[in-house]
Phi, psi and omega in degrees: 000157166191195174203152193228147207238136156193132207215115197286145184343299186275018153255020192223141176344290202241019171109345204281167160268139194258160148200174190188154179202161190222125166253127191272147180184149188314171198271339205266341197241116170289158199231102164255163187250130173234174169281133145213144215265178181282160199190151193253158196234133176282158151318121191091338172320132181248121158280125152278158197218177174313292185260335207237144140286143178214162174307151171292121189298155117342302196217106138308160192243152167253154212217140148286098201231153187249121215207127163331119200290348201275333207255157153285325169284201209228121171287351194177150158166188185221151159248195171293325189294354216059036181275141149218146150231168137206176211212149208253125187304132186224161183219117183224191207277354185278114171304173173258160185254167228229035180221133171312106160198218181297153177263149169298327180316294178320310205271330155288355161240345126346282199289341200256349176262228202340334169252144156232051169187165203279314184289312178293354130336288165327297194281333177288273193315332153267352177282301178323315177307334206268311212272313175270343182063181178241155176163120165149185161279112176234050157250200196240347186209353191218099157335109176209114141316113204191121162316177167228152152232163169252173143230121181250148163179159192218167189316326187254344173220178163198144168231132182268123193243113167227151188233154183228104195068217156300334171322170192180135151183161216237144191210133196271088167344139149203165213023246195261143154258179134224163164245131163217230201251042197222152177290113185250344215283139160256208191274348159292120188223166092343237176236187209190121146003099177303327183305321187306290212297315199280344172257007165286328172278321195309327209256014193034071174259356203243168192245185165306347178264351163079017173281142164178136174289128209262303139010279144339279205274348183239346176278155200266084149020286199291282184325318170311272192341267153359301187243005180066019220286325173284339145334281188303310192301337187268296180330315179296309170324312197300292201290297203273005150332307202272350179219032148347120154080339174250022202287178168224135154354296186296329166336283177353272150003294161306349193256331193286340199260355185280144159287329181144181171268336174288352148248018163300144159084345195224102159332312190265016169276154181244188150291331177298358214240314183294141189276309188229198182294172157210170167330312184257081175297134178234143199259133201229198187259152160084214189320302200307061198269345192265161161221143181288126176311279184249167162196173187221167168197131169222145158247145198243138169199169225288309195291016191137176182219169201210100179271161153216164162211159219250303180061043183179181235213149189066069208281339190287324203257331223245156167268102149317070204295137153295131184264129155315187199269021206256322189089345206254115177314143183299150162340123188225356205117125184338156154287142187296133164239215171278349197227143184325163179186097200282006183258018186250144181301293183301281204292316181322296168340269194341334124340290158288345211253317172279330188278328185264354163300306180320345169225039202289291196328295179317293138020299204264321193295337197265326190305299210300346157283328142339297182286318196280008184295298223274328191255018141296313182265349141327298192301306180292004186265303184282343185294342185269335175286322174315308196300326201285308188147178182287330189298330183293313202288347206279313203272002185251332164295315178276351183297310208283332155317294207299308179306303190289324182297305171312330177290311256225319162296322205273357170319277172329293195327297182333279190309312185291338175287336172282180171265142163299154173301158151344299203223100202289184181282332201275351175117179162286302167320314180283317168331305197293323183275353169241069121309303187254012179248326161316287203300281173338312184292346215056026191300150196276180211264165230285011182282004160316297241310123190289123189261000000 
């Protein structure tokens, strides 16, 4: 599950396009971030994908992709062009199909290697969607089957793209949006499928204008129920609402870190207190198994674009790192897989990040003033570096990496130097499922911890 953010000039402080994602993902399956540069193809020439071959682009963009370890496509990422996209787990009464074919993953980093604008994002990814279909398992330890939406934007537009099977329809922004895992768009479209619209006529789903709530009519109830996906998107709505026409990168930021209305106001909340998913996901026992993995934030404008990302879990635990303008992250540590690696960036988090469930309220009240300190002075570090050029801003980016892996130790030290609570905060039950997903993983076990 997740959620995706976007807020167009005239809803942001300076003009700029904001965008921003949280990738929801099973706890074991690590999300790490690379570089991949651009790079040229003979004629005839094949791509592999996750499950399927396809042709080869002529040409590619180099792209910053935030990415499953498993897979070849991307939950979320940028290109050189300032494209940015990600994409949304989606469920609708149309089953999804079980036969290997593009991943919604794929198709984000397709569009984000092929377009250099957010509508020509689009058109690669529904031509492709047309030619090859979506289709395959893409969970990682749990079989899970899904349609996709997106959020594309580029400095001057952003658009929500969502699908069902080969269907495809496009619905254009304007001031802020959110996505989360529900089919949202209604008869105001962009554009729209020819197969979608001729099956829209057939089901006397259209009005005289070939208008018809696409939403309404293909989501699937049960599933919305389940992951909240209207919820969260209206909740997401909500947050950047309050600050229309003023937002900032950090708004963003904040939204990506909210917990629910179930935790406003309440000092003591845990993950354990939650009722339904919230933005800032936490994995509990039984059906709940994702956690947001990763995030992202980006600002898009004609004269650059300026990413962070987390490269880590928790978005509530975690530091936003600046990517310089190269796309490419400072040096951080093997790529992450499913089994522990204290030399990996994404498990070290994890450390922490497991540790501080068992105390989670305390925990967060003593960090989260800690975190929003460093990554104020990130932001005045890279804004002075942006201006000095890219070779400063490249080196000013691993400067604040370099900052935040120290922050972020002495963080562990902390927690591993105290006693665990008595009674941890997530219960027993959850206690006990992520136990077993810690062993599975070898994360070490919590009798290290130094009293």
């Amino acid at each position: 599950m997740c959620d995706t953010l976007t807020a167009l000039g005239p809803a942001t402080f300076d003009g700029r396009t904001l965008f921003a994602k949280n990738s929801d993902r099973e706890r074991n399956e690590a999300q790490g971030v690379s570089f991949s540069p651009a790079r040229a193809s003979p004629p005839g020439a094949r791509l592999r994908a996750t499950y399927i071959e396809i042709d080869a682009a002529p040409q590619t963009h180099a792209c910053l992709l935030s990415r499953p370890f498993w897979m070849w496509g991307a939950e979320m990422g940028a290109n050189d062009r300032g494209v940015v996209i990600g994409n949304e787990a989606m469920h609708a009464l149309v089953p999804p199909s079980r036969v290997p074919a593009l991943t919604g993953m794929d198709l984000v980093r397709l569009g984000l290697e092929r377009g250099a604008t957010a509508r020509q994002a689009i058109q690669v990814i529904t031509d492709l969607l047309e030619r090859h279909g979506q289709g395959g398992d893409c969970g990682h330890l749990n079989s899970f089957h899904y349609h996709n939406g997106f959020i594309i934007a580029d400095p001057t537009e952003a658009y929500v793209l969502e699908t069902v099977g080969r269907w495809w329809i496009v619905e254009q922004v304007e001031g802020a949006r959110a996505l989360s895992n529900a089919l949202s768009i209604g008869p105001t479209r962009h554009a729209v499928s020819p197969a979608l619209l001729e099956h829209a006529r057939m089901q006397g789903w259209t009005d005289a204008d070939d208008r018809f709530a696409f939403a309404d009519r293909l989501i699937d109830p049960v599933k919305d129920a389940g992951t909240f996906g209207r919820g969260r998107c209206a909740r997401a709505g909500q947050l950047l609402a309050r600050k229309a026409g003023a937002l900032t990168l950090p708004d963003l930021m904040a939204v990506l870190r909210d917990h629910g209305e179930e935790a406003d106001g309440d000092p003591d909340w845990s993950p354990r207190k939650t009722r339904v998913r919230s933005i800032c996901m936490h994995a509990a026992s039984g059906g709940r198994r994702s956690q947001s993995v990763a995030a992202m934030a980006s600002e898009l404008a004609p004269g650059g674009a300026r990413h962070w990302v987390t490269a880590t879990s928790a978005p509530c635990l975690s530091l936003f790192r600046p990517v310089g303008p190269s796309l490419a992250p400072p040096p951080h540590g093997p790529a992450p897989t499913d089994r522990f690696d204290p030399q990996s960036l994404w498990w070290r988090h994890e450390q922490l990040h497991r540790r501080a469930l068992a105390d989670f309220p305390a925990v967060l009240a003593e960090l989260a003033p800690e975190r929003d300190a460093a990554e104020a002075d990130f932001r005045a570090r890279m804004g002075a570096a942006w201006a000095a050029g890219p070779d400063a801003a490249d080196r000013a980016a691993a400067d604040c990496w370099a900052r935040a892996d120290q922050l972020e130790r002495d963080w562990l030290d902390r927690l591993l130097g105290r006693p665990k609570p008595r009674r941890s905060a997530l219960g027993r039950s959850a206690s006990l499922a992520w136990a077993r997903l810690n062993t599975a993983a070898g994360l070490p076990p919590a009798s290290s911890d130094r009293r």
